[in-house]
N, C-alpha and C positions, 0 to 999 in steps of 0.2 A: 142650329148652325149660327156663330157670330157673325157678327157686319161684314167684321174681316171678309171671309169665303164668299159675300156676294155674287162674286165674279167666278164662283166656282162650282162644275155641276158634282155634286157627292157622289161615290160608285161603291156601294157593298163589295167587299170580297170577291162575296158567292155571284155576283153581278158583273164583276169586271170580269175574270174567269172564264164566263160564259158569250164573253164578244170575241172571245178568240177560239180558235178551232182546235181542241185536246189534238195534243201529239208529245209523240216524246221527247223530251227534254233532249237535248243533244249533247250533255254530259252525263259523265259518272258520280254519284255520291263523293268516290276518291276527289277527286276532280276539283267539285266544290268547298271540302273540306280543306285543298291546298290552296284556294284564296281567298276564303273565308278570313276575316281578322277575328282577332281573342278575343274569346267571350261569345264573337258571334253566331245568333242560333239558323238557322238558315237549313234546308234541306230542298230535294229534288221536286216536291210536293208544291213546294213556294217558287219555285222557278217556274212550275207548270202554269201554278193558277196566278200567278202575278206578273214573272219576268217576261212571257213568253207572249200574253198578251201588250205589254209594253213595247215589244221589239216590234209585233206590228202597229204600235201606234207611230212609233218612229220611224218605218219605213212611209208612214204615209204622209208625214211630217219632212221626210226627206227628200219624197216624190213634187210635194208640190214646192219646196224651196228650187229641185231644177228645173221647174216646167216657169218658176214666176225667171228664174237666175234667162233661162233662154229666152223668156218674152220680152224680157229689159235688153238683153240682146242686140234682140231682134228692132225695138222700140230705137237703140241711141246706136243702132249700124256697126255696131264693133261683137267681138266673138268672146261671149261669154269666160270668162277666165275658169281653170279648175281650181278648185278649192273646197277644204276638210269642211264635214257639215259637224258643227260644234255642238257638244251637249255640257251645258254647266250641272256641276251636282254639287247641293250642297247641305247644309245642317250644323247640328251640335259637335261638340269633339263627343266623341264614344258612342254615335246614334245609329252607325253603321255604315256612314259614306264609302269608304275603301272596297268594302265587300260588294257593296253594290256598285260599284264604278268598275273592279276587277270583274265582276261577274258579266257587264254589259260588254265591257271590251272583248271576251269570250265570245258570246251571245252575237255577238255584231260580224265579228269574226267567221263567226261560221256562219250563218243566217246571209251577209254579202261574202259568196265566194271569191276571193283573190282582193278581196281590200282590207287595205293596212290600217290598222285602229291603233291608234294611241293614247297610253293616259297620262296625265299630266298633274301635278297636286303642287299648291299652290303654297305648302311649305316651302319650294323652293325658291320664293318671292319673299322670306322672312330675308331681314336685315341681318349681320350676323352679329351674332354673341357681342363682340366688340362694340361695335356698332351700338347696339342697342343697349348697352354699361355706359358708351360715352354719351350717349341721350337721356339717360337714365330711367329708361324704361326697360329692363331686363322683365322687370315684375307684369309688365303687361302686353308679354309676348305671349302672339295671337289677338291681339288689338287691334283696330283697322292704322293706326300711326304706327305699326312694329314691320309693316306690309313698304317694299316696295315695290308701289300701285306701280307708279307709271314703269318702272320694266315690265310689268303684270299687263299694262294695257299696252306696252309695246311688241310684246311678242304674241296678244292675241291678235292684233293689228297686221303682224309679219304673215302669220297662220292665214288670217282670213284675204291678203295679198299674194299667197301660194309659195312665199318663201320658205328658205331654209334657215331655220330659228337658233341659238344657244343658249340654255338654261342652265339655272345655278343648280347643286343637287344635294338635297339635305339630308342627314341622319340620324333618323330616332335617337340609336344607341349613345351619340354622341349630344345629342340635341341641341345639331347646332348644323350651319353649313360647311361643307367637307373643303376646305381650300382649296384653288386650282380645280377641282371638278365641274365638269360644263355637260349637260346630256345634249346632243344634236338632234332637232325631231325636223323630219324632211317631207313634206308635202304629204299628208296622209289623207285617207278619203274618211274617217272621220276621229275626231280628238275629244277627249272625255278631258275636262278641265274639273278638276274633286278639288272641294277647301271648304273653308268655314265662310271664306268672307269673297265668295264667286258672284256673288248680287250686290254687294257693296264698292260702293263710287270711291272714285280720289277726293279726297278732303278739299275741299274750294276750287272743285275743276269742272269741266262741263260736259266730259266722256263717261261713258255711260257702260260700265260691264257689259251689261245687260243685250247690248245692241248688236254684240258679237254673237249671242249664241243662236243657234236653231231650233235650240229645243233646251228646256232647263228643267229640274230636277230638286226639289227641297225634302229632306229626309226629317221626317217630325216625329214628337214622341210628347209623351208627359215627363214634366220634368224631374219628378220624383223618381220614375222610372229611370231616366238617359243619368243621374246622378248613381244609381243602385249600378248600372252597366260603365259607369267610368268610375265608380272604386274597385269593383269587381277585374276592370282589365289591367288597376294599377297591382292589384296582388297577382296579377297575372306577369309585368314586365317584372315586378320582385325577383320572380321566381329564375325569369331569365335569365337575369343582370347579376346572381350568385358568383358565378362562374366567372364572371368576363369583368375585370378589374378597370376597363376603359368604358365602360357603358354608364351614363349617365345616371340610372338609378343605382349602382351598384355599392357609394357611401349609405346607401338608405337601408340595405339589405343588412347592413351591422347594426342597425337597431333592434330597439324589442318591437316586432309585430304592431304592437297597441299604439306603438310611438310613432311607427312608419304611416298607420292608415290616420294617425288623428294628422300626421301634415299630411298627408292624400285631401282628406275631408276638410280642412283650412283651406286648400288650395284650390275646390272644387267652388267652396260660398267665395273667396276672393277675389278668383281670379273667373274663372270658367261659367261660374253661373252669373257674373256679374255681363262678362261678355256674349253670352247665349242670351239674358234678355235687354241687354241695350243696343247690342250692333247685330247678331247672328238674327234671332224671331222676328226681328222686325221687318227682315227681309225676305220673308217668307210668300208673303203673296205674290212676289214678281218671277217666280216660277211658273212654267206653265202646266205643271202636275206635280201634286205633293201625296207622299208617301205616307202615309200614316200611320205608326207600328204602336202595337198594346204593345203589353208586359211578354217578356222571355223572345223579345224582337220580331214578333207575328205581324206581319200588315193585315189591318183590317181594314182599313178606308180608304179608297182614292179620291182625290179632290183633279180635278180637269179644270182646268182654264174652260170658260165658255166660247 
């Protein structure tokens, strides 16, 4: 184990698995497979032995956030306010955040009956297209400077005050933010906040992501690997974008094949991988459990905060 993980206890698989009590998954394969992201490998076997012991880590996680929320309380004489217990998730682009951030809002969902789970992804905190041509950084969208933080720290701010929030709402197909569109997320009992850059601060500010969540989440892999699964998913939007003359890749689908994936693979070492090890891994250990997936997306390790 590196320096890195000092702060972290290591849990085999077959080890994690075993802190939790076998029972049945409370989905269907169908189920999973509709939000599941492309490419991703995932089945009911990995919900059992990973997801399911997770869900009780986080209820226990959840339990002592209202037992400390009621003792503060109690301590400064005023009545504890309600408010979403936050879980940040984050990682590489193509490591599998979405699949696992859908699958716990599931999972949360039926595991607390009658509470509202929301997910939140933090694309729609990117600057828009315009925006980011008239800065002249188009080329380094998904950058922590392509990000506006402080709306990003203001409505985790509103979230954790019990307010009712409005969010910008972004779209793959177009890859860009949809004008005029706002999502309303209204007091929820708890909010999945998914992106690449959920553990990275505002540039020269003193607010701290970090301080909002309850519980946080870093989805890791080998980088050879997480590059094999985001050329893999770009011949996968190819195939979408055929058809639909307004979708973003869809000038790409007129090329030759060989020609489409070498700018895939230019844009992976320029862009992606340059931001996965200067801004995204470096934030890794400020999770307080990290996922660790081998080859064809299998979690083998758990890493726990001590």
């Amino acid at each position: 184990m590196s320096h890195e993980f000092i702060n972290f206890e290591e849990i085999s698989r077959k080890t994690w698995q075993g802190l939790h009590q076998a029972e049945q998954a409370p989905l269907s394969q169908e189920e999973l497979d509709s939000i599941k992201s492309l490419n991703d490998k995932i089945d009911i076997q990995d919900v059992t032995d990973v997801y399911l012991p997770l869900i009780s880590l986080i209820q226990i996680y959840k339990n002592a956030q209202e037992n400390l929320s009621f003792a503060k309380g109690i301590f400064l004489q005023k009545q504890a306010k309600k408010r979403p217990f936050i879980i940040g998730i984050s990682g590489s682009v193509a490591v599998g955040k979405s699949t696992t951030s859908r699958l716990l809002q599931l999972l949360l969902a039926r595991t607390f009956k009658n509470s509202r789970v929301e997910m939140v992804t933090t694309d729609g905190f990117l600057y828009p297209n315009h925006i980011l041509i008239d800065k002249g950084i188009l080329d380094k969208k998904g950058f922590p400077e392509s990000y506006n933080m402080e709306r990003l720290i203001n409505f985790l701010d509103g979230m954790k005050n019990g307010q009712t929030m409005s969010i910008p709402v972004y779209s793959h197909e177009i890859y860009d933010i949809i004008p005029q569109a706002e999502e309303t997320i209204q007091s929820p009992d708890f909010l999945i906040i998914e992106g690449i850059n959920v553990f990275q601060n505002q540039q020269n500010h003193r607010l701290y992501m970090n301080d909002y969540y309850d519980f946080s989440i870093y989805i890791d892999a080998e980088i050879s690997h997480i590059e094999k699964w985001y050329l893999e998913r770009f011949q996968s939007l190819l195939q979408l974008a055929k058809t639909d003359s307004k979708n973003y890749y869809y000038s790409l689908t007129k090329l030759d094949l060989k020609e489409a994936l070498a700018i895939s693979k230019k844009t992976w070492q320029r862009v992606n991988l340059v931001n996965l090890e200067n801004y995204i891994e470096p934030t890794r250990n400020r999770a307080e459990l990290i996922l660790h997936k081998s080859q064809n997306h299998k979690i083998d390790k758990i890493y726990l905060k001590k």
